[in-house]
N, C-alpha and C positions, 0 to 999 in steps of 0.2 A: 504493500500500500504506500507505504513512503517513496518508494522510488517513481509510485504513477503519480506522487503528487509533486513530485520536484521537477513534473513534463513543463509545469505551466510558471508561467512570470508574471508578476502583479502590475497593470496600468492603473496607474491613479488621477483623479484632475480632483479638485478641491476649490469650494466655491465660500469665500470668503464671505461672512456679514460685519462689517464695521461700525460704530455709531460714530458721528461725527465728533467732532470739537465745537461744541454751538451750544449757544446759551438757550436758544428756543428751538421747536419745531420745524421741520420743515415746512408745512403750506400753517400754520398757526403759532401765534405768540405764546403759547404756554411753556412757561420755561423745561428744561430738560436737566431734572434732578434725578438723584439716587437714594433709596431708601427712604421716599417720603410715604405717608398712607396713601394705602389703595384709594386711587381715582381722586387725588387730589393735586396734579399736576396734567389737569386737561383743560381745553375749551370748546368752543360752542361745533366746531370745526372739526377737532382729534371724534366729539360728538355725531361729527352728521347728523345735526338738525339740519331739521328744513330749512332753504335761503343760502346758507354757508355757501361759502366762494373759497377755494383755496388759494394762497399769495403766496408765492417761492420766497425761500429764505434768503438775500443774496451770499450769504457767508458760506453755504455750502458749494457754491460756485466756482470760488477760490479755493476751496479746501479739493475738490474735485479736479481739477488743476495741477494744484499741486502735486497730487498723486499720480495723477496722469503722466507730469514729466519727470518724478519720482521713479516711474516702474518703465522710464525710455519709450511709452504708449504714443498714441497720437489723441491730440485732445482735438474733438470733433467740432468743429464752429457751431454746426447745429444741431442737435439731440432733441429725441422728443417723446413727450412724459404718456405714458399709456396706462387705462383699468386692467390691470389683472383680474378678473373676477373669480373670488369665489368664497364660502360662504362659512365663515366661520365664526363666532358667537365674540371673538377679541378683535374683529376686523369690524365694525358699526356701521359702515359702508356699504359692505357686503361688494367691494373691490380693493385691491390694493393699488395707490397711486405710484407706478416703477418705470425703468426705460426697458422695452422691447427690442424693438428693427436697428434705431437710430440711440444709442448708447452716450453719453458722455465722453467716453475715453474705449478706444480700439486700440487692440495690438498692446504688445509690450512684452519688457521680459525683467527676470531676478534672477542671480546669479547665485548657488549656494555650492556651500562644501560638503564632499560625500566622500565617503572609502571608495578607494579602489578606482579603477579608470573611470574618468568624465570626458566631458568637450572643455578646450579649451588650456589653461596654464594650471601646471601644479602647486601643489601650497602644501605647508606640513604644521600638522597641531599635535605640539607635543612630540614623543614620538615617534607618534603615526601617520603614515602617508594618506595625503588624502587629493581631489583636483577639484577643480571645479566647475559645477553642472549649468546650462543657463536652461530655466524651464519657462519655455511662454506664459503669455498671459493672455488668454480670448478679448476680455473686454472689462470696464470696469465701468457700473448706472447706478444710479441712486433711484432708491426709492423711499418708503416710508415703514417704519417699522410696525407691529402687530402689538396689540396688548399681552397677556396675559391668562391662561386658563390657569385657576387653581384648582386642584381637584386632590391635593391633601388636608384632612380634617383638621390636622394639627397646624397647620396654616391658616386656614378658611377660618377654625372654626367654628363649623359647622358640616353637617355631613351632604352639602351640596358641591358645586362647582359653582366660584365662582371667579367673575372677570377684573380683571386690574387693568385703566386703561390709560395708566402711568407713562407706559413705553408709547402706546399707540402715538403715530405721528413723527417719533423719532427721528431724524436723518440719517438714512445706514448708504453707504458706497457697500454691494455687493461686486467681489473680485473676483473674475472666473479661470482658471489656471488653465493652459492647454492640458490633456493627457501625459504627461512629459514624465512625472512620476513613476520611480519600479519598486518602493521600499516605505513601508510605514517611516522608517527613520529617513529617509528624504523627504517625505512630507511633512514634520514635525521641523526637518532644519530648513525648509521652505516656510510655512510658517512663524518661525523664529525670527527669519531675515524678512518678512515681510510687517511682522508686528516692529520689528525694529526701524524701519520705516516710516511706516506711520507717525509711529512717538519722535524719531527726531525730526521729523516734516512737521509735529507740530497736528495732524489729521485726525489726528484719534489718542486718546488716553488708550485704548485697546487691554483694559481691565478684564480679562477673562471672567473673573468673579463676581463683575458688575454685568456680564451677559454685553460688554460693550466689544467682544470680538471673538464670533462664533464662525463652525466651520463644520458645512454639509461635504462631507466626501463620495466622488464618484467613482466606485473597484471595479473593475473586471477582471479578468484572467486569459491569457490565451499561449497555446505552446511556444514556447521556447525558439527565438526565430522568427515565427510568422509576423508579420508586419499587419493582419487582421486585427480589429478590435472586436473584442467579445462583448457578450448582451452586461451591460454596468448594473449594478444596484446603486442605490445612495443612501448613505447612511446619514441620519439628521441628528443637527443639533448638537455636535461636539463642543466641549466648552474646556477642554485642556488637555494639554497635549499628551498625557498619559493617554488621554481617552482615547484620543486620536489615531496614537499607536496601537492601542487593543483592539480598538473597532475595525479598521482594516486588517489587522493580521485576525481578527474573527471570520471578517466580511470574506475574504481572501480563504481562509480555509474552508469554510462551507461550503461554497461555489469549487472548491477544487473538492471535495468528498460530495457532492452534489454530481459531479459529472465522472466522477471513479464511478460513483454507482449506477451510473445509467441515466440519472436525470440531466434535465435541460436546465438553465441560471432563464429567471423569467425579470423583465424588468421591473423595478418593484422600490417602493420606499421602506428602509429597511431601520429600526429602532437596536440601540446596543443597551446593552443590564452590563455593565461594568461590574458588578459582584460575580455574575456568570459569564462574563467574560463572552458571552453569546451573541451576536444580531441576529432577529427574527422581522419576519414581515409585518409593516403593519396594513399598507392598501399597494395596491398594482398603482404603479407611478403613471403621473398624469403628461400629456403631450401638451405643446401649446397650445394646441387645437382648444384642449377641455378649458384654459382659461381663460379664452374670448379675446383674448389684448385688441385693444383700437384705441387712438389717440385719445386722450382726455381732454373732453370739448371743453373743458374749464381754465386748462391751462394752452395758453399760445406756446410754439416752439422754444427751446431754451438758443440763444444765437451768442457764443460766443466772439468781441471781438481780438483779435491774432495779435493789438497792443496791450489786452489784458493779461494774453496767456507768456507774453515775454516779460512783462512789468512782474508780474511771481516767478517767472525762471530766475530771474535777477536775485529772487528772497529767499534761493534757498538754498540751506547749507549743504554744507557737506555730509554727504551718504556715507552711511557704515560701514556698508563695502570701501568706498573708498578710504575713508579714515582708516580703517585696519591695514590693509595698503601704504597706505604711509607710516604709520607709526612700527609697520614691519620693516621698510625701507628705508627711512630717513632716522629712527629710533632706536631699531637695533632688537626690537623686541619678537619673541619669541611667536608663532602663529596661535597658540593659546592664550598667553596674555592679550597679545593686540583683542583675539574675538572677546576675551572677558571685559575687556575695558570698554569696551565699543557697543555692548550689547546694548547700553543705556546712555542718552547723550549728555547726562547730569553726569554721569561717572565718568565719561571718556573725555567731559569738559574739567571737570575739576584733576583729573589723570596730566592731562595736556600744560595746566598750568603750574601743576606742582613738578611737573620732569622741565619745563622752564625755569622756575625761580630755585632749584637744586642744582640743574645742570646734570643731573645724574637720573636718565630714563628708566636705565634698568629697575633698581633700586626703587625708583620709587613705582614703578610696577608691581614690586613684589610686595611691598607694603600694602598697596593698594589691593590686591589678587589675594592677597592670602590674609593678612591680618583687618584692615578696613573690611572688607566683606564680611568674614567672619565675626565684627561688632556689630556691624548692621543686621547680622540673623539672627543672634543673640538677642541683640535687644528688641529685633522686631522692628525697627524705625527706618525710615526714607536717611538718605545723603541729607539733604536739607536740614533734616533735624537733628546732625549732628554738631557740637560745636566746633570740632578742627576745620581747619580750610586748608586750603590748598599751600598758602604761606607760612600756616604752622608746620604742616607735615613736612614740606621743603625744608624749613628749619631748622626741625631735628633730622632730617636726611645729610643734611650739612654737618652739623654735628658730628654724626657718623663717620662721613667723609673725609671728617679732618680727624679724626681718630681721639675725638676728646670725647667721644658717649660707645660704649661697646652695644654691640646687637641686643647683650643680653639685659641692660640695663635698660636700651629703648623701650625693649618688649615689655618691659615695669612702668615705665612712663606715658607711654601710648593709648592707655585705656583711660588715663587720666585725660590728657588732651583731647580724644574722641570726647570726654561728658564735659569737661571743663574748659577746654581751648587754653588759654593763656601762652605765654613765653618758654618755649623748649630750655633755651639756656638757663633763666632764671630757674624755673623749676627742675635742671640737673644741678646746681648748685645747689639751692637748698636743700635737695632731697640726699647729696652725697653721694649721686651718681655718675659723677665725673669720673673721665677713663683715668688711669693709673700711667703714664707716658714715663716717668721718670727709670731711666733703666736700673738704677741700684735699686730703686725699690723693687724691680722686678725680680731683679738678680736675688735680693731677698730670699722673695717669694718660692723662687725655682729651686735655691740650695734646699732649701728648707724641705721639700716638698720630696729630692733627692735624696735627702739622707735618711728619711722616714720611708723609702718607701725602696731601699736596698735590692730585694728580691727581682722586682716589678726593671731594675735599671737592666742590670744583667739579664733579663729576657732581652731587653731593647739590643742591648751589646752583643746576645748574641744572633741577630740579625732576624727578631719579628719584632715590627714596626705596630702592630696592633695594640700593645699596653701603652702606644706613645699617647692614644685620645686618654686615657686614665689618667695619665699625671696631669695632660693639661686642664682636664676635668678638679684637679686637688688644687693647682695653682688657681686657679676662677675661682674657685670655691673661699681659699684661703684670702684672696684681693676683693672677696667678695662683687666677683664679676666688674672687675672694674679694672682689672690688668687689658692690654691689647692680646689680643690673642694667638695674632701673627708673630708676634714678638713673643711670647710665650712659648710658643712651638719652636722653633727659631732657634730662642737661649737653650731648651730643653735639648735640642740637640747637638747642639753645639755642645754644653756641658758634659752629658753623658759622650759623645763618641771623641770628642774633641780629645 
């Protein structure tokens, strides 16, 4: 059985929903909050009362834009807004207002990194070899977002179903990826570089946990080879990237034990139980056909003009992709650092200015990668709300540098400056953490540490070098980590073989 299911290779495309960066609604003024009470951020409009007239937002117009030459797409001059129809109890309408034929934004592409052979130039994280992939992009239209069914008690309630029509109205850019995908973990580092987009364009917070960047995937399967696309399912509604990856390698195994055993894959909207790890069917997937689309007599054409769409080419920054790129290139920095630092542009900003004001990239890489992050999960809190800056950390990287604060005595003072901020120098001073530079004191340190520890030299002498971290370990200990360490090693051997 295993060997007939390893005939088949996994096609993926993944169809992105986004909410915007916008203070209100797309066609209504009702602000667009998070966690307020049920249906208390709506209007008369998100309502479909009678009379209502919908008014485009113009902020989602730039923000569509942006993304458009964001993802190398073409932004369309002219798009135009169409009823989806159909008919669900969180849609008021009983349509949804989306783009169909004529889209916002056509074409485009993202570049991401994968194991093992891709298109294009190699790169190495960590490591391990990896290249990298560039996966289309169909199209990318806004529409408007759906309320709410609740139909858990302990929510509601009560033991009904009821609607929340909070989100309804929302502004989402829905992003549709070519087929290009072969690997649940290609579509998770596809989504990764595209949520990282977003947030440094500024387009989307893209909050998983606030439902503010979901992601419907489309699987197939077909042998190994063949250039044929098989009949897809789509599986709804993924909300993190765990899920992501289980649901396709679900979707993916079923349709391959589906066709071992003689059956056909029929097309179909497919639901995942992340406890059971399963997708099952919920209804036979609908064609355009079933949802009527025709322009929406309410809204006129959207007509971008081509001094708007350069006047935001002009505003935006630098892409992640590229940032990684440079800070591999001009930095010095490793291909897992550069993606760690870059993943977030609050971090790869405050990264950029403290490897300026130290002068020392690497360094404060590492700081940054290994010790800063790991305060930040600790304590739970955003960069922002810590007190170090970019100038303190440069500070005591200086310090470092000049060999007046040893690693180990940073690593004491660092948690301090993360809650506290303050003066690196001042606070090694007073605290008595200043390195030990003076060589007799160290010489001190080293006899001392020699002659107590007899046994341990004469291993060194007689040519294993392994007891040498032990003594240097007794002298730290005895300078109370305040000796240089290089110098430490250094005298140690010097003494002993000299």
């Amino acid at each position: 059985m295993a060997s007939e299911l390893d005939r088949y290779e996994i096609v993926i495309g993944l169809e992105v929903h986004t909410h915007l960066k916008t203070a209100s609604k797309l066609f209504s003024p009702a602000p667009v909050l998070y966690g307020e009470e049920p249906n208390h951020s709506v209007h008369a409009i998100d309502l479909a009362l009678p009379g209502v007239l919908p008014v485009l937002n113009e902020r989602v117009v730039e923000l569509a834009i942006r993304l458009g030459l964001a993802i190398h797409g073409t932004v369309n001059p002219r798009s135009v807004f169409a009823r989806k129809n159909y008919f669900y109890p969180d849609l008021p309408k009983g349509y949804q207002i989306s783009q169909f034929e004529d889209p916002v934004v056509s074409g485009g592409w993202l570049e991401i990194e994968v194991n093992g052979k891709g298109e294009g130039k190699s790169a190495s994280v960590g490591n391990a070899k990896t290249s990298m992939r560039r996966i289309g992009i169909t199209r990318a239209h806004l529409e408007e977002d759906a309320g709410k069914s609740i139909h858990d008690v302990a929510i509601a309630g009560r033991d009904d179903s009821c609607i929340d029509l909070n989100r309804a109205g929302v502004p989402l850019l829905e992003i549709v990826s070519e087929p290009d995908l072969r690997s649940a973990q290609e579509a998770t580092a596809y989504l990764r570089e595209l949520r990282a987009i977003l947030r440094y364009i500024g387009v989307s917070d893209a909050d998983m946990e606030k439902g503010q960047f979901r992601c419907d995937a489309n699987v197939s399967i077909r042998p190994h080879g063949s250039q044929e696309l098989g009949t897809r399912t789509e599986v709804k509604n993924l909300n993190s990237f765990s899920n992501v990856e289980d649901a396709i390698e679900a979707e993916a195994l079923r349709q391959r034990e589906l066709i071992a055993d003689g059956g056909e894959v029929v097309q179909a909207t497919m639901g995942f139980d992340p406890v059971r790890r399963r997708t099952s069917v919920q209804r036979l997937k609908e064609n355009s056909d079933d949802y009527r689309y025709f322009p929406d007599p309410d809204l006129i054409p959207l007509r971008i003009d081509p001094a708007q769409i350069e006047a935001v080419r002009a505003e935006l920054p630098e892409l992640p992709g590229d940032k990684r790129a440079r800070f591999e290139s001009e930095l010095g920095l490793s291909g897992y650092d550069a993606g760690v630092l870059t993943a977030n542009r609050g971090l790869a900003d405050f990264f950029e200015q403290t490897a300026k004001a130290c002068s020392a990239p690497k360094a404060a890489a590492n700081w940054m990668t290994r010790d800063l992050l790991r305060e930040l999960k600790e304590r739970d809190v955003e960069l922002s709300e810590m007190a170090i800056t970019p100038h303190i950390l440069a500070s005591m990287i200086r310090l470092i540098e000049e060999g007046r604060l040893t690693s180990r005595n940073a690593a004491q003072l660092f948690p301090i400056l993360v809650s506290e901020g303050g003066d690196p120098e001042a606070l090694m001073i007073a605290r008595g953490l200043e390195a030990v530079s003076d060589s007799g004191t160290i010489d001190g340190f080293v006899d001392a540490v020699i002659a107590g520890h007899s046994d341990v030299v004469e291993q060194i002498r007689g040519g294993d070098d392994k007891p040498l971290n032990f003594l240097m370990g007794q002298v730290m200990k005895a300078s109370q980590g305040k000796a240089d360490p290089g110098q430490v090693r250094q005298k140690l051997i010097d003494k002993i073989r000299g």
